[in-house]
C-alpha positions in Angstrom: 17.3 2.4 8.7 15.1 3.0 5.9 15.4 7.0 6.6 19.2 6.8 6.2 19.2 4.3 3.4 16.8 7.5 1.7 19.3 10.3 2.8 22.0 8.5 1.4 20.6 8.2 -1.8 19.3 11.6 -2.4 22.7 12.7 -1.7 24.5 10.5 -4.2 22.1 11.7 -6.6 23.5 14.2 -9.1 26.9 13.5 -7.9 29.5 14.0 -10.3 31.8 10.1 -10.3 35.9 11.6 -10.3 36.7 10.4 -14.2 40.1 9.5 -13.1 38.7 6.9 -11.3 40.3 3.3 -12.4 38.8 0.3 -12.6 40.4 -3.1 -13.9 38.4 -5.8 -16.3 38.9 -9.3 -15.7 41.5 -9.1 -18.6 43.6 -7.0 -16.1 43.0 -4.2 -18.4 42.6 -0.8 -16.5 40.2 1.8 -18.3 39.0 5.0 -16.6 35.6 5.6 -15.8 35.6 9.0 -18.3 36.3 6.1 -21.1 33.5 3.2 -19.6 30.7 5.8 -19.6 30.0 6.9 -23.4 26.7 6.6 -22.7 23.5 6.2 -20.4 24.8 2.9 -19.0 23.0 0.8 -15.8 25.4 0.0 -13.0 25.1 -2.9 -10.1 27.5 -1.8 -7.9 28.4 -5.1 -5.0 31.0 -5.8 -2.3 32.3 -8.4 -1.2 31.7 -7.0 2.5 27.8 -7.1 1.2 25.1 -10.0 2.7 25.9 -12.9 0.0 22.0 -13.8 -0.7 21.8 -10.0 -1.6 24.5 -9.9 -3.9 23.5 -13.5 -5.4 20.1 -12.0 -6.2 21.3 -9.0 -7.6 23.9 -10.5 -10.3 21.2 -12.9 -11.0 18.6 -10.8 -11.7 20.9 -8.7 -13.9 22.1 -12.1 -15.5 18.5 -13.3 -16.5 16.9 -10.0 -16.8 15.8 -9.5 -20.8 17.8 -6.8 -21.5 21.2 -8.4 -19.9 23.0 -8.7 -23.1 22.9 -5.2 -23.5 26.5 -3.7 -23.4 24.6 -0.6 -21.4 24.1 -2.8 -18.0 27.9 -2.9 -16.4 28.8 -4.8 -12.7 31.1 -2.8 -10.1 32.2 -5.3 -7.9 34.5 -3.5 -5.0 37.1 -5.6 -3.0 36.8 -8.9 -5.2 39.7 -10.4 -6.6 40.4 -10.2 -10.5 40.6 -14.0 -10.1 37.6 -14.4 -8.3 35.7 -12.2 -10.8 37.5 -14.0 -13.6 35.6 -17.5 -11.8 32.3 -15.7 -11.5 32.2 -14.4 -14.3 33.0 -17.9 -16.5 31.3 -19.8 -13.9 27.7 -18.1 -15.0 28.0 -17.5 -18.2 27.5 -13.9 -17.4 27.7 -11.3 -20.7 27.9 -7.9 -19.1 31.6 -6.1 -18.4 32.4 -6.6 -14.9 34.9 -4.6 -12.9 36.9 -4.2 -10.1 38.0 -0.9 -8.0 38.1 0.2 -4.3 35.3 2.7 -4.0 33.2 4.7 -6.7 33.1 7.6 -3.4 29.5 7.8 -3.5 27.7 8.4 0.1 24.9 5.3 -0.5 28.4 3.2 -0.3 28.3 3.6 3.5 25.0 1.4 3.5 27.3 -1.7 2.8 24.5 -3.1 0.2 24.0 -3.5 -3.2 22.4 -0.9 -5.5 21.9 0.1 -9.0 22.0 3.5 -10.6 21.9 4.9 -14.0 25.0 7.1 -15.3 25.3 9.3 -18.4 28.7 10.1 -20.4 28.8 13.8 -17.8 29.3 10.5 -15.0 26.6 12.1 -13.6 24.5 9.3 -11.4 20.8 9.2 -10.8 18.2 6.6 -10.3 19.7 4.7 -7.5 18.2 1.4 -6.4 18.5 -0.6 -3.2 17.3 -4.2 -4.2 15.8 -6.4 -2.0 15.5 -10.3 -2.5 12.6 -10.1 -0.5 10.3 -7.4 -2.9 11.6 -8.7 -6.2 9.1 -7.0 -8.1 10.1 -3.8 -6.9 13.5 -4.8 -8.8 11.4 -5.6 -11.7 9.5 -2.5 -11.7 12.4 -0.8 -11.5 14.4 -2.1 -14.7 11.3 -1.9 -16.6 11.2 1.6 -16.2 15.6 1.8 -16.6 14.9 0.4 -20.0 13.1 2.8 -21.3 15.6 5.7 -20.2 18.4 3.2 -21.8 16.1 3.3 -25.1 
């Protein structure tokens, strides 16, 4: 598992996102990514086909991190309702952007788990992150060291 969880993400690495790709805010706005992405921005991309408890953990630890009002740190949430974003979303106070779409078309989306990655205004990913409830200061480590690049 923990070999293909690796090959996948060293081959969404460097991948170039499509910037036609659209994405809808809980406003029901649509925006492309080429106009999200202005800058080195950190993504959580979740589904809802994803374990629960890992998706809980993740949108928490974004939500209490120290650097979560930042408007660099943005949520993907793939086949989730606008409406049930819209409850989430209210629901926990959360302050980052959060939107819906179908598939970003990266290859570590086949893992069916959340991750994080760092994306530049080229929507050029790198940095991708598989976290686990279980090591959470792995997940710490790691957004102390995203912070800086966001700096």
């Amino acid at each position: 598992m923990l070999q293909n969880e690796q090959i996948l993400q060293i081959e969404s690495e460097n991948y170039t996102l499509d910037k036609t790709i659209s994405v809808q805010n809980i406003e029901k706005q649509k925006k492309f990514t080429k106009n999200i992405f202005l800058r080195k921005t950190l993504v959580l991309f979740v589904s809802s086909t994803n374990c629960n408890d890992c998706s809980t953990y993740c949108l928490s630890v974004i939500k209490n991190d120290s650097y979560s009002n930042s408007k660099r740190i943005i949520v993907f949430a793939s086949g989730y309702s606008i409406r049930d974003l819209f409850v989430f979303y209210k629901s926990n106070k959360f302050n980052n952007s959060v939107y819906s779409l179908t598939t970003l078309g990266l290859p570590i989306e086949k893992l069916n788990m959340p991750f994080m990655f760092l994306i530049d205004d080229k929507l050029t990913p790198t940095h991708f992150f598989i976290p686990r409830k279980e090591m959470p200061y792995l997940t710490d480590k790691y957004l102390s060291l995203i912070k800086k690049q966001l700096e």
